[in-house]
N, C-alpha and C positions, 0 to 999 in steps of 0.2 A: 714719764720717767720709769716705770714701773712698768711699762708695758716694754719699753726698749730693752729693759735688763729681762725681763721675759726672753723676750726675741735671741737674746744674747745667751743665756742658758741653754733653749731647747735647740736651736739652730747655730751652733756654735761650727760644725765641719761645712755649714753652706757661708757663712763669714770667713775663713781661712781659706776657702778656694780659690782660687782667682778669677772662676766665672760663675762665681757663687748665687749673684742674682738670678742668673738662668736659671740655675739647676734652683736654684730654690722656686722660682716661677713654675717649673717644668711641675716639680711636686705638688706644689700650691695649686695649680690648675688640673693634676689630676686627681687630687681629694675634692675638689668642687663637681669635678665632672660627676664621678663615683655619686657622692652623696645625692646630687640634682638628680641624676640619671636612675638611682636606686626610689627617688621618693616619684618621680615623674611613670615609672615602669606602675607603679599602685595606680595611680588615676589613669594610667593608659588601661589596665587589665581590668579597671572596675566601669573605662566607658566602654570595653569591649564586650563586655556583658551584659551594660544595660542598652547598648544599639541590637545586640543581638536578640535582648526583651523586648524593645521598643519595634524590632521587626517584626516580630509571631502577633505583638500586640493590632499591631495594622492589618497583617492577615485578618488576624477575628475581628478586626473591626470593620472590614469588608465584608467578611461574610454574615454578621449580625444587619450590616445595614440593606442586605438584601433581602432579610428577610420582613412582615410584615414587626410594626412597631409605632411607639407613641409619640407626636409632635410635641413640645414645650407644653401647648395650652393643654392639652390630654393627661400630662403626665400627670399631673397631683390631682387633677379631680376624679380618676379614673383610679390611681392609689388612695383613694379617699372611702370611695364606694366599693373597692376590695376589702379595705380593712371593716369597715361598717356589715360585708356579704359576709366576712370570714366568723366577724361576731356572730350574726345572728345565727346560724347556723350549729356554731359551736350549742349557742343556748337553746336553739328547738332541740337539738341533741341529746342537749343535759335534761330539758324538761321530758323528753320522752323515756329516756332508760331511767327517769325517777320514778313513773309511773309506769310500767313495766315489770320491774324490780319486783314495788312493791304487792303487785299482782302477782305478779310469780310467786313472789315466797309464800303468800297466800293460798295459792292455789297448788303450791308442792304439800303444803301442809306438814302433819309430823307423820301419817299416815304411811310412809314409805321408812322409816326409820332413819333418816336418816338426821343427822344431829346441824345443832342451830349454823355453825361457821358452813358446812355442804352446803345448806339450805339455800343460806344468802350466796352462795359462789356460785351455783344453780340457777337463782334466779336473778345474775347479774349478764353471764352468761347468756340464758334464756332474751333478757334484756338487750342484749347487743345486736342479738341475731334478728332480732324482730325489729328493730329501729334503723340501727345500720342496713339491715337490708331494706326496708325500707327507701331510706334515702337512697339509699345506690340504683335499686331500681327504679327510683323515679325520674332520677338524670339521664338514665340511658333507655328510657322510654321517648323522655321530651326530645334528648339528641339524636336519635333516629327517628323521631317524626319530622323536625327541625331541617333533619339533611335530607328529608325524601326526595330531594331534585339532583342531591349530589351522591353519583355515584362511587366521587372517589373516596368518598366516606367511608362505604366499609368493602371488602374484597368482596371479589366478582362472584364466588360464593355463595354469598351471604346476600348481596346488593342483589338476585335475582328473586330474590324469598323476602322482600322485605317488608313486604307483609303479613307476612307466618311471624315476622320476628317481633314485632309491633304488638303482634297479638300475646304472642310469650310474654313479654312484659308484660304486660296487660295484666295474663290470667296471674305471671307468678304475684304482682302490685296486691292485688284483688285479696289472692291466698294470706299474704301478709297481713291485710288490713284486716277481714275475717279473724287472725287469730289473733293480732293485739284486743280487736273488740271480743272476742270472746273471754280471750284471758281476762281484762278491764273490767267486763258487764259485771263480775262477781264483787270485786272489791269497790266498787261505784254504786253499787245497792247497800252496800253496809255503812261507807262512805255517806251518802248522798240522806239517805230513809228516804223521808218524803220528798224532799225536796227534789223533783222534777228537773228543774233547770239544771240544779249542780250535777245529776247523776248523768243528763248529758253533755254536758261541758265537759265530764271526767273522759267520756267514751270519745268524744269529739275531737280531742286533743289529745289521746294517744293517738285516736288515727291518724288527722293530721298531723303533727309535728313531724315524723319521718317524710312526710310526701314537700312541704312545706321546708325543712332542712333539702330535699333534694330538686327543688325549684332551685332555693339559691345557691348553690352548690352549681348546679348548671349556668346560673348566672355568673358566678363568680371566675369561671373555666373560659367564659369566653371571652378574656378578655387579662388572665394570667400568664399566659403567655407571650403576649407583647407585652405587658407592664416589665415579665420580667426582662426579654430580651431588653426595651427600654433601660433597665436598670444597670444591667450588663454595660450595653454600650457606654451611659456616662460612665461606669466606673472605668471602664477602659480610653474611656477618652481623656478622666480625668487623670491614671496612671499616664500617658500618653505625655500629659505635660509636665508631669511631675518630673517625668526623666529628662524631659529637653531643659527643665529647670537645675538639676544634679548636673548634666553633661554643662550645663553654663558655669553653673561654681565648680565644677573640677579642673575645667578649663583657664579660670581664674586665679584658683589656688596654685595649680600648677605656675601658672604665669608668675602670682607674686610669690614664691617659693625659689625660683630660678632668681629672679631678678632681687631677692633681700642677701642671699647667699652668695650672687654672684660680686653686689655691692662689698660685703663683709669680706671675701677673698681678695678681691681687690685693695680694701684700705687692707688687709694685710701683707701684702705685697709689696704694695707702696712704701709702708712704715719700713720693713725688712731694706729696700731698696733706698731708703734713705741711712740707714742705720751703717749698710754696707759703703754706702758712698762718701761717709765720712770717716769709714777707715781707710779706703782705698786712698782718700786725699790726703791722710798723715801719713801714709807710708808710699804715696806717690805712684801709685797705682789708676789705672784708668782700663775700666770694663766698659764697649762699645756698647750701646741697646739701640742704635739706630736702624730702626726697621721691625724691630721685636716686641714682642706685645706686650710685655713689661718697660716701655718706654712710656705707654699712655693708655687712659684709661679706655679710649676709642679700640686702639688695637686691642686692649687684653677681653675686650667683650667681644670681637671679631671674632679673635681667634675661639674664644669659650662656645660659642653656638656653633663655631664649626665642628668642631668635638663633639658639642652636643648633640647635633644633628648624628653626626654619623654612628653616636650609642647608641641615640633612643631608633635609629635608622634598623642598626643591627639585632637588638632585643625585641624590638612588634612586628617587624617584616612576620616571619613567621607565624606568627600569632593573628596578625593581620589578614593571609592572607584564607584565613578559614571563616571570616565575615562574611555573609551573602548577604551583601546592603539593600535597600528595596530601589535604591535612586541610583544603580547604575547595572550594566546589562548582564546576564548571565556570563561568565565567563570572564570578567573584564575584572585587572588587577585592580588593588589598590593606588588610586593615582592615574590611570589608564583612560585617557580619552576618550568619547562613544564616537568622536569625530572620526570616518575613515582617513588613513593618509594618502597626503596628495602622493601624485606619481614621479618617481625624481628617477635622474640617471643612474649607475651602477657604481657604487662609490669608487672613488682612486686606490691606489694601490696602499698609500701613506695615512695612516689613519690621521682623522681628523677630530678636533673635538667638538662633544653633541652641544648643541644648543640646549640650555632649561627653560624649558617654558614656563613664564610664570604663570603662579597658582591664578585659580579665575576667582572675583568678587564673589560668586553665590553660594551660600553657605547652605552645605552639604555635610551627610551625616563625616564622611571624613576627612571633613575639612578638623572636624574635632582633633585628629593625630597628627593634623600637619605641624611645622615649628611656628609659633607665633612671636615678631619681633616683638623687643625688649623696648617696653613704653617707660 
């Protein structure tokens, strides 16, 4: 009752007309078009974006997978013993520039005037350069020994001398270890007195820990590089579905978006078309609808997707056709066959009309934009 008195207020000059059903259909289906078409244009412009991700995405996932990388069973034992190489490393690190440090600042003493904060900044400094270098030279002593059969290891330069180079590591390794032990020897006799064992242990383990930090360090290098390309790839793989799962619910949303809207236009149509047809019978009136899409609910969805089509036709052509899909050929529109056409005679004078071929089963990235019927 309340909805008819509705209908009778706001729609009152499409009652008074005499083909007032039409024209109020006509409006009624184009506030549906509008709205469907304005909400349908977001999910078309947000899958145009993610096919356009989901393409660069398959590139790099080509080109990661050509490169060397980890199988399933590799993957976590192999990030296991990374994260275990990266520990130790860190802590021979830490243990060396502890004992370092404190040698330095020992060995700068106050003798140079300079005051307690320099001191230790001095001999933390001091501290870096002899440990850090350390490890660093130890990596790249073991990695050009490691690659002495592979040339392409280092440029042709260098790879004719790679012997002279072997040996520079060598002598700088040498030089470093000499002045941790030198610096060490003094504070590991104050340290240590008598005891023998401990004042070698102090000396033993500054030298070592650098060289020992740059064994695992070269451990951990050979095999960081595919862990991570590995890493890379799932997550691109997994991005990869993520999207084909978003293009499924856009696709769906869209679908039940059109079709609750289009339900709701209709019973409002209908009410309006009953409303008007019992005034036309008190005043002996008779408006035709035979053939017209407001006569039934089959035709008035006909006619609705054919609108539809031809909006949503006219708003992503454009936008569409700047896609470069991975699943169809350079050059080839949207919708475009890879099939060459057969050979036909020279058309007649009297234009005729085209055949539409219907869409084919296999679900393609732009099958996403095509119209999907109303389930």
């Amino acid at each position: 009752m309340f909805a008819f008195l509705l209908l009778r207020l706001r729609y009152r000059a499409y009652l008074r007309h005499e083909q007032g059903i039409k024209k109020f259909a006509e409006m009624n289906m184009g506030r549906l078009i509008r709205k469907v078409a304005k909400k349908s244009a977001v999910y078309r412009k947000m899958n145009e974006n993610l096919l356009v991700e989901k393409s660069n995405l398959r590139l790099h996932r080509d080109e990661l997978q050509k490169q060397a990388t980890l199988d399933t069973g590799q993957f976590f034992s192999i990030g296991r013993r990374l994260w275990g190489s990266t520990a130790l490393v860190v802590l021979f690190l830490m243990a060396g520039v502890a004992i370092n440090v404190v040698a330095a600042h020992d060995f700068i003493g106050a003798g140079l005037g300079l005051g307690n904060v320099l001191r230790w900044i001095a001999a933390t400094l001091i501290a870096l350069v002899l440990t850090g270098g350390g490890m660093i030279v130890m990596e790249q002593l073991i990695d050009t020994y490691m690659h002495d059969q592979d040339d392409a290891f280092l440029p042709p330069s260098l790879a004719q001398h790679r012997g002279a180079l072997i040996l520079l590591w060598v002598v700088l390794l040498a030089c470093l270890e000499l002045a941790t032990i030198g610096l060490t020897e003094v504070e590991a006799r104050a340290v240590a007195g008598d005891a023998s064992l401990l004042y070698l242990s102090i000396i033993v383990g500054a030298a070592v820990f650098p060289i020992t930090a740059g064994a695992f360090r070269w451990y951990t290098l050979q095999y960081i590089d595919r862990y991570k390309v590995a890493v890379t790839l799932r997550q691109t793989e997994s991005r990869i579905a993520q999207i084909d799962s978003i293009l499924r619910q856009n696709e769906e949303s869209e679908s039940n978006f059109y079709k609750m809207y289009s339900i709701e236009h209709w019973e409002e149509l209908n009410a309006f078309r009953t409303l008007k047809e019992n005034i036309n019978y008190r005043h002996d009136l008779e408006e035709l609808l035979t053939g017209h899409y407001a006569f039934s609910y089959d035709l008035f969805q006909a006619e609705a997707q054919k609108r539809y089509a031809m909006d949503i036709r006219d708003t992503t052509a454009a936008s569409m056709r700047k896609l470069d899909l991975a699943d169809q050929r350079v050059g080839n529109k949207v919708g475009q066959s890879d099939r060459q056409p057969a050979a036909r005679p020279a058309p007649p004078a009297t234009p005729r009309p085209v055949a539409i071929t219907p869409p084919s089963t296999e679900t393609k990235s732009d099958d996403l934009f095509a119209l999907k019927p109303i389930r």
